[in-house]
N, C-alpha and C positions, 0 to 999 in steps of 0.2 A: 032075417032082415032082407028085406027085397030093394037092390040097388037099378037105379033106371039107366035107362042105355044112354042118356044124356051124360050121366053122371062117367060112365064108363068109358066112353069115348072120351071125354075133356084127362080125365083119369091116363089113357093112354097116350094122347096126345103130351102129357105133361113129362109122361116116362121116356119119351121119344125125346124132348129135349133134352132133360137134363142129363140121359144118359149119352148123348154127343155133346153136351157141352163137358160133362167128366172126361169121357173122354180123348178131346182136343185139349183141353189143359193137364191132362198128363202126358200129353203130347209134344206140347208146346214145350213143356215144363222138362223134357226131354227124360223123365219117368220112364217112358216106355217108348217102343216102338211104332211106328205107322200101325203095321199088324197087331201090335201088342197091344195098343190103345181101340184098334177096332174093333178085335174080342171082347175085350175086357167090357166096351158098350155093349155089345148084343147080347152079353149076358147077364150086364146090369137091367139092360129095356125085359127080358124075359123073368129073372130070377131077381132079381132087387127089389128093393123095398124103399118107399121116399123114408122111413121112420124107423126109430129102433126105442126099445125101452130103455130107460134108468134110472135106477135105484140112488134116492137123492137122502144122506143121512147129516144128520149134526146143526146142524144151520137154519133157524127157525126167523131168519130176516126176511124172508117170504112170505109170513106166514100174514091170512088165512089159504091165501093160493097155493102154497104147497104144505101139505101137512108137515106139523114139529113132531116129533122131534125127525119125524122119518116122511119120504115120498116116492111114490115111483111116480115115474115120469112119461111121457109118450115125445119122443125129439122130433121134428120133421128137418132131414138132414138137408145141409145145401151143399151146390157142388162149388161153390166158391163163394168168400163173403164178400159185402157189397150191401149199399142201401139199395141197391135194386130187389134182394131178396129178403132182407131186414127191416122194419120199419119202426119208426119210433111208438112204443107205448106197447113193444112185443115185451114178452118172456123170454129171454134169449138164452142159451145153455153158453156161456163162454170159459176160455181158459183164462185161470184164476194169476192173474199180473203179479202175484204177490208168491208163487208157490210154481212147484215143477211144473212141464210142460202137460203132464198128466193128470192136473190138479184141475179140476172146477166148479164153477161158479152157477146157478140162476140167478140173473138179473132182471128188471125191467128197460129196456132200454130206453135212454131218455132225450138221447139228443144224438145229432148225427153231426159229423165235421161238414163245414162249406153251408148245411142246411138253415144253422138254428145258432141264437147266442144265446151262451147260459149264465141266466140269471141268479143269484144267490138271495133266498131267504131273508139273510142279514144282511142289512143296506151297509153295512162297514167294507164288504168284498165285493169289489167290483166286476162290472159282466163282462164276460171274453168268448170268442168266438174258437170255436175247435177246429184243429186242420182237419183237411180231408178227407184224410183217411181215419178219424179218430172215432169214438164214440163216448158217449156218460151213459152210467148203469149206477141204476139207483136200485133199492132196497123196497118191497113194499110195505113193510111193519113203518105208519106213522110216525107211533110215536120214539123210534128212536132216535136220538140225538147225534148229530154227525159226526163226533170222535167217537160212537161206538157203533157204527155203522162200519159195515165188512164192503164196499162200494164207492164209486168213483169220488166221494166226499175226503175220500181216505187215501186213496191209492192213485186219485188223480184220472186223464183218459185212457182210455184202452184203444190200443190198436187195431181195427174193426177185424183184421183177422183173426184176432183172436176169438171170434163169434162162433162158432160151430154150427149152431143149429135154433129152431125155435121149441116152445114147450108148449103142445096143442093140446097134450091130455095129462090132466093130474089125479090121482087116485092117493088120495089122505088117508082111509081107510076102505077095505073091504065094501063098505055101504054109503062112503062121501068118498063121489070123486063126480068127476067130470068137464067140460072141453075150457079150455084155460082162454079168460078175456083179455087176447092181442087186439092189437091196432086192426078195422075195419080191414084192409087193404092185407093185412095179416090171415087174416079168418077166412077170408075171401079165396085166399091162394089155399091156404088147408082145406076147403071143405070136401071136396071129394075125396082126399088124402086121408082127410077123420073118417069120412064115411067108409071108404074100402080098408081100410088098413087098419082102425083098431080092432084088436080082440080082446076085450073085456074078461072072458073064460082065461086066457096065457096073462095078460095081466094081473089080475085076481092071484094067481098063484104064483107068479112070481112078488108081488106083497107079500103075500103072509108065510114065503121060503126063506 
């Protein structure tokens, strides 16, 4: 695949910030040192990567967007959460509210705090506006009903930190997969990120490992 120099340059440009924006917040965050936090940038902008894969098993509330019973995933990482890098109507990878710190989730995201007031289905629940920092993450499977729903119908908001990352590439199988439909404003920021970074070949086989 032949990538154009437009493509490559906006691509570079993107590695330049987020790798000072990492890190100045582990800077800030007092993580690391001046020096510490400056290395650790110039060898994220050379040697890093915006994405990483993951192996998504058991949880088939996703589905037809992430293959049941099993998925691997493609995450596009961020350097801190925020509706600046999230948007509503993404795929988000987040940590799971209900389970250890270790534990997560795909969701869609549905609503943002300060943004949006959320409506309920059943006209008996009334609509409430989410604080600022919160988020709703809904389920994509229809037809499930909201007490069996693994999502904010259940577990209530999520605290936007808890967001990780977005889900730009999905692989259900060896021969069905492909770029996962986020929010307009979403896709926009991945596309040169999908274009240069996935590998289709290390994907593939980490599936069927």
């Amino acid at each position: 695949m032949v990538i154009s120099p437009s493509s490559w340059y906006w691509y570079i440009g993107l590695k330049a910030d987020y790798s000072v924006s990492l890190a100045m917040q582990r800077y800030k965050s007092g993580q690391m040192t001046f020096r510490e936090a400056t290395d650790a940038g110039l060898k994220n902008m050379f040697l890093g990567k915006f994405t990483y894969f993951y192996s998504y098993w058991g949880d088939q509330e996703m589905a037809p967007t992430i293959g049941a019973p099993r998925g691997t995933l493609l995450i596009r990482k961020f350097p801190k959460s925020g509706p600046t890098y999230a948007f509503t109507g993404d795929v988000v990878l987040l940590r799971d509210p209900m389970k250890s710190h270790n534990n997560f989730l795909v969701r869609r995201l549905a609503g943002i705090g300060g943004y949006h007031e959320m409506v309920s289905k059943d006209e008996k629940d009334e609509p409430f506006v989410l604080e600022k920092n919160q988020c709703w993450v809904l389920s994509d499977k229809e037809n499930l009903k909201p007490k069996e729903a693994n999502d904010s119908r259940n577990f209530g908001p999520v605290p936007f930190r808890n967001i990780v990352g977005r889900v730009v590439y999905s692989m259900r199988t060896a021969a069905d997969h492909g770029p996962v439909q986020n929010s307009n404003s979403g896709m926009k920021a991945d596309s040169e990120v999908l274009e240069i970074e996935l590998d289709l070949a290390e994907m593939t086989l980490i599936h069927l490992g």
